[in-house]
Structures are given as C-alpha cells and as structure tokens.
N, C-alpha and C positions, 0 to 999 in steps of 0.2 A: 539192755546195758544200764541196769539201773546202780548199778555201783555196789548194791546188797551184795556183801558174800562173795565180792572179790578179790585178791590177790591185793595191799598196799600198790603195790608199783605200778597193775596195770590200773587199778581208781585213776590214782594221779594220772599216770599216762594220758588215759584217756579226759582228766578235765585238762588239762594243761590243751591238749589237740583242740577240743572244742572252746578255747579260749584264740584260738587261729584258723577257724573257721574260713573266715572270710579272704585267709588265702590260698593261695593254689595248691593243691595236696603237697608237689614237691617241694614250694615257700614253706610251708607249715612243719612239713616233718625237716626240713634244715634247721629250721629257726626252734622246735621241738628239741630237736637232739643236740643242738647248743644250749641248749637250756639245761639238760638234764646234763651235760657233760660239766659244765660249770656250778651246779649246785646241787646233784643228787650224791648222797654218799657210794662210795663203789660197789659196796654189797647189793643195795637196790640196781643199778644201772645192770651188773652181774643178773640178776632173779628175774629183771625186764625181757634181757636176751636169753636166758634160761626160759623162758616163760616162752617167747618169741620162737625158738626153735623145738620147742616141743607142741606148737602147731597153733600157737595164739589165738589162742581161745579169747574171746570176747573182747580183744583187743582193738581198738580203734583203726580200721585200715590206715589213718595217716599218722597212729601212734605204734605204728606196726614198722611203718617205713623209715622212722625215725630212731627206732629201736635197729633196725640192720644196720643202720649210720654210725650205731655205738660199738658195732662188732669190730675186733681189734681188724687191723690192714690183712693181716696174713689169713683171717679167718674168713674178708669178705671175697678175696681170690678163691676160697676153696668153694665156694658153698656155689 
C-alpha cells in the first residue's frame, strides 16, 4: 500500500488512518469519518463508499471502517 496508483480518496484514507494509529481501530475510524465528514467534499466521501462497496481494495482496514460510518442511515440497515 504504497500509495502508487491509487484511487485519490483511498491515498488519503489511508494516510489520514495511519495518522491514528495509535488508537483503537474503532477510536480511529470514528474520529476518521468525522474528519472526512467535516472536510472532504461530497464527491470524494461518495467515490470512498463507491470504492468500499465494490470490495475495497487496498483500503486501510480502519479506513474501511470509517468509510461504512459515511454510508447514509438507511443504507447502513440495509447492507
């Protein structure tokens, strides 16, 4: 996961994650997906969870967790 050649959203994703390392996977992807709700523009946060449901690929497992936090209410009862 070197960042080469991949996807804008999941790059970030995943540095933003390893900038919260040092907390507990589910600390890290809340405080993750309040970050990215508060200052990513909608199309990226949209392309993250597009990204995420198409099998998230080399996505940071706790920027993965983070990303299901971003899925509207009604979408995270369905899945």
């Amino acid at each position: 996961m070197s960042g080469v050649g991949l996807p804008p959203q999941v790059r970030l994703a995943n540095e933003i994650a390893r900038q919260f390392a040092h907390r507990t996977p589910a600390d890290a992807a809340t405080a993750i997906a309040t970050h990215i709700r508060a200052v990513w523009d909608p199309r990226m946060k949209a392309a993250l969870i597009a990204h995420l449901d198409a099998g998230g690929e080399d996505l940071d497992p706790v920027a993965a967790l983070a990303a299901a936090q971003l899925r509207p209410v009604d979408a995270q009862g369905a899945k």
